[in-house]
N, C-alpha and C positions, 0 to 999 in steps of 0.2 A: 504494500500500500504506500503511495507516495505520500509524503508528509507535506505539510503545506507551506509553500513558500513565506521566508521568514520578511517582512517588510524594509523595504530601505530607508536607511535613516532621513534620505533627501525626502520621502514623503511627511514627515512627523511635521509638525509646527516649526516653525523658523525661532529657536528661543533667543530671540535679539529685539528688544524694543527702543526706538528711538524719542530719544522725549524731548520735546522742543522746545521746555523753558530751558533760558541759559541760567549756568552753571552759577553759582554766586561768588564763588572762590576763583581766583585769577590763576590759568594754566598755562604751563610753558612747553613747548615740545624741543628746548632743549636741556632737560635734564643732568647734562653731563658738565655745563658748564661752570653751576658753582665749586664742582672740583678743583677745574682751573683757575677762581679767582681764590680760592681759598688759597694756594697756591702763591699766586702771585702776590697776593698780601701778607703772607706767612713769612715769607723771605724779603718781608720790609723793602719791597721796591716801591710803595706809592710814597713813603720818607725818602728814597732816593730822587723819583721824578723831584720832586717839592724841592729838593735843596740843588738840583742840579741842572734842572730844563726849567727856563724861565720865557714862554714866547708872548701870554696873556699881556695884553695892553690897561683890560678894564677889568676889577672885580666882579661883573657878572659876566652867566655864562658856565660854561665847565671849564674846570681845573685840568691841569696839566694829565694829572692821574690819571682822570676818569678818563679824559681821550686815548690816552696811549694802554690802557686795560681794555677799551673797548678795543681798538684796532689787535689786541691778542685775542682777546675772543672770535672777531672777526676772519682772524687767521686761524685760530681752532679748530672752528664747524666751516671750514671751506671757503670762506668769500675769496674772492677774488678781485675784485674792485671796487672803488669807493660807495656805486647804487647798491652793494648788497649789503650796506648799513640799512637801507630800508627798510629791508626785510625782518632784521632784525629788530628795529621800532615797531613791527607792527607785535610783537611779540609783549604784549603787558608782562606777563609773567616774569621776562627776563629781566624786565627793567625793577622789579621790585626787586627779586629775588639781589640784584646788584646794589640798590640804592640810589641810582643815579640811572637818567635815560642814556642810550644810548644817542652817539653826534648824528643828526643828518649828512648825507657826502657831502654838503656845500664847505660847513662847517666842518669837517674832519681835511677837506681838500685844503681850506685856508690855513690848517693847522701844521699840514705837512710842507706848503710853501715857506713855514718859517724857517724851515734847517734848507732852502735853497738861496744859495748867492751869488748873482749874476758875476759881482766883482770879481770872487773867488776865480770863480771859473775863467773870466778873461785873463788874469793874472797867471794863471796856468798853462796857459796858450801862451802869450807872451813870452812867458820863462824856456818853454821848452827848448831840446836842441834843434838846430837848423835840417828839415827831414824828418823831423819825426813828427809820428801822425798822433799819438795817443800821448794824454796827459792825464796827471792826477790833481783833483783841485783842492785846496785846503777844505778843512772844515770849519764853519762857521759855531757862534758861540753854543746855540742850541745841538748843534749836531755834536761836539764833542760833550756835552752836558750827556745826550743820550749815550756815547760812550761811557762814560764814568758810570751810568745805571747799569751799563752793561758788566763792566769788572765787578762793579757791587753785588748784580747776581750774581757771577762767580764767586767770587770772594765768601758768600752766604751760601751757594750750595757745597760750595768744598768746608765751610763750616760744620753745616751740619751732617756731612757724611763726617765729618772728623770725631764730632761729637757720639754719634750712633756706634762708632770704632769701638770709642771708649769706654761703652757702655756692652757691646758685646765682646771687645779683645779685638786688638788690632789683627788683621791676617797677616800673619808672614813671621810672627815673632815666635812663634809655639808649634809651628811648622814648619816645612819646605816648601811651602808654596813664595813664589815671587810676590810682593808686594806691587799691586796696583799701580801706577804711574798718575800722581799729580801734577805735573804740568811742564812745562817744554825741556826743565832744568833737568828729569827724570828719566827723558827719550833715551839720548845716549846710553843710556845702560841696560838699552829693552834692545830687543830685537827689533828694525824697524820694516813695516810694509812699503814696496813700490809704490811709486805713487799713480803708476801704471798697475797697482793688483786690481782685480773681478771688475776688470776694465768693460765698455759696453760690445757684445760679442764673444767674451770669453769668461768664464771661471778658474781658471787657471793664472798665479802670479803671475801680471806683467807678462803674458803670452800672448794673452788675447785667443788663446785655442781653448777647445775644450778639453778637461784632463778627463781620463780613462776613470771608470769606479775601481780597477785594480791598482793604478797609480797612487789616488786618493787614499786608500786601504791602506797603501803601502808608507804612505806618509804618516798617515792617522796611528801606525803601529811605530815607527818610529818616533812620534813624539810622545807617547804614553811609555814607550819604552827608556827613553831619556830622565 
């Protein structure tokens, strides 16, 4: 006796209801990004920006900070160009979630003409040798200000790995293992990469050929064996 066919689920009620009042609490659909500013402000860079980029003409307005955190978030979730600040305004959530709205492109565009300086640049031209096509121009007061926020995060993240060192045991001291390399001063004593290694075309150091899985094998045994 055949048994009777058991029904598909596509027949049952569709358990999904839409309901058309809006919501009362403010949503964001990018969730990932208080990560990021927690982040950014954890490592005391909006005290950086403050003592160090100064472009503001007038007290109102946004502050140095809030521009230059937006433009990381902005590079976070993908923008690409100054209109995809827009997109990000339309997003209520994220601006709460921040404290501060996000710039329009007008205003973020005027903000980045401040680290440009026509003089610079022609002074550059001028300087150069006779023949040659390519110059480097100085940088003006705001743009080395954003440099100095930029050593200050390093400076803060090489801190705080130092700190977490110290608090689990440095590597390398109660082992054999080689110690990490901090910073340009520590190269010379590492092994260093081509600057041609897993070049585009190749996975192979500075070949640009493909290496064999046996080659690889052979290498991967030799340095475990070392």
């Amino acid at each position: 006796m055949r048994k009777p066919e058991k029904p598909s689920p596509t027949e049952s009620d569709f358990l999904f209801e839409i309901d058309p009042t809006p919501a009362p609490e403010r949503l964001t659909s990018w969730g990932g990004v208080p990560l990021l500013v927690r982040a950014f402000r954890s490592l005391d860079l909006p005290r950086s920006v403050q003592r160090n980029v100064r472009v503001k003409q007038r007290q109102r307005g946004y502050d140095e900070a809030s521009v230059i955190e937006s433009f990381v978030i902005l590079n976070a979730v993908g923008g690409d160009c100054l209109e995809d600040f827009d997109r990000l305004r339309e997003d209520a959530g994220l601006a709460e979630m921040m404290g501060h709205e996000i710039p329009s492109p007008e205003v973020a565009r005027k903000f980045l003409y401040q680290f440009h300086a026509d003089e610079l640049i022609e002074q550059a031209q001028q300087q150069r040798p006779l023949g040659q096509i390519t110059y480097i121009p100085g940088e003006n007061e705001p743009l080395e200000g954003l440099a100095q926020v930029n050593r200050d995060l390093i400076a803060e993240v090489e801190a705080a790995l130092s700190r977490s060192e110290d608090r689990h045991g440095r590597p390398g001291r109660d082992d054999h293992r080689e110690p990490q390399a901090r910073g340009a001063g520590d190269l010379p004593r590492r092994t260093r990469l081509s600057a041609d290694a897993g070049g585009v075309g190749g996975n192979g150091p500075a070949s640009g050929r493909p290496v064999p899985r046996r080659e690889r094998a052979a290498d991967a045994g030799t340095v475990a064996g070392s």
